[in-house]
C-alpha positions as CSV (number, residue, x, y, z in Angstrom):
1,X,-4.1,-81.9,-15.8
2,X,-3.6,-85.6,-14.7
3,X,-6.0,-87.3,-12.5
4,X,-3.9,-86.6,-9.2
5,X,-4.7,-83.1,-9.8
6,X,-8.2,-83.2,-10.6
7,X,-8.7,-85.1,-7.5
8,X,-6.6,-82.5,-5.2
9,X,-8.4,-79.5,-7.0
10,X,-11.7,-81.0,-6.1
11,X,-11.0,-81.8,-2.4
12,X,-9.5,-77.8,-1.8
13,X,-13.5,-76.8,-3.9
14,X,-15.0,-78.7,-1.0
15,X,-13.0,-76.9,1.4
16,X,-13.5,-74.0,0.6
17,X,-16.8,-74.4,0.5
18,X,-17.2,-75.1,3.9
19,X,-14.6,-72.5,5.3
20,X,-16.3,-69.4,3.4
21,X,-19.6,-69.8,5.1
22,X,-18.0,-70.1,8.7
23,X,-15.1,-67.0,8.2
24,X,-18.2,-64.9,7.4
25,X,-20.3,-66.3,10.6
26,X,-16.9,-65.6,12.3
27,X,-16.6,-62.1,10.9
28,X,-20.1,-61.2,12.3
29,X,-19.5,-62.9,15.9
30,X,-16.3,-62.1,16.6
31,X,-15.8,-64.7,19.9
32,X,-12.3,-65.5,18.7
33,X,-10.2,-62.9,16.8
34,X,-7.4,-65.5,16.1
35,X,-10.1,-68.0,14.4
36,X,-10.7,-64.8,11.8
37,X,-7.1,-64.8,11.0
38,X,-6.6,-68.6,10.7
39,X,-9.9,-69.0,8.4
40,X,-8.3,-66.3,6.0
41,X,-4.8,-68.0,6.1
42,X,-6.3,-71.0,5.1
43,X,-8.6,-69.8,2.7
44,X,-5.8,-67.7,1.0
45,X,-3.2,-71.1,0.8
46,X,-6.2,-73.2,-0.6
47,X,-7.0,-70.6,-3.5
48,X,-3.2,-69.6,-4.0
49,X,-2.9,-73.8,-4.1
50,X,-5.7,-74.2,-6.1
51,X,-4.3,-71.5,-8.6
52,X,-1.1,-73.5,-8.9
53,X,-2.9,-76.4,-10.1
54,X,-5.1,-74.8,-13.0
55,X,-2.0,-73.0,-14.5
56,X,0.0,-76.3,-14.5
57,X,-2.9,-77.7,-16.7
């Protein structure tokens, strides 16, 4: 994995990170039912990117 990588793979950890706690405060207060569905679609891109970049290792 070349350093580009590495770096990318760290910044989408971070990310996720911060977007798990929040689509679980979102899933118990429900204010916005689009937010739910954004938080997931971003979550899912982020792991299925992060995915991508450990099998190209």
């Amino acid at each position: 994995m070349d350093k580009k990588a590495k770096k990318r793979l760290e910044v989408i950890n971070k990310k996720l990170q911060t977007l798990r706690p929040r689509l679980a405060g979102s899933k118990e207060q429900a204010d916005d039912p689009n937010e739910l569905a954004e938080l997931e679609n971003e979550i899912s891109s982020l792991e299925a990117e992060a995915a991508e970049l450990r099998k190209s290792k």
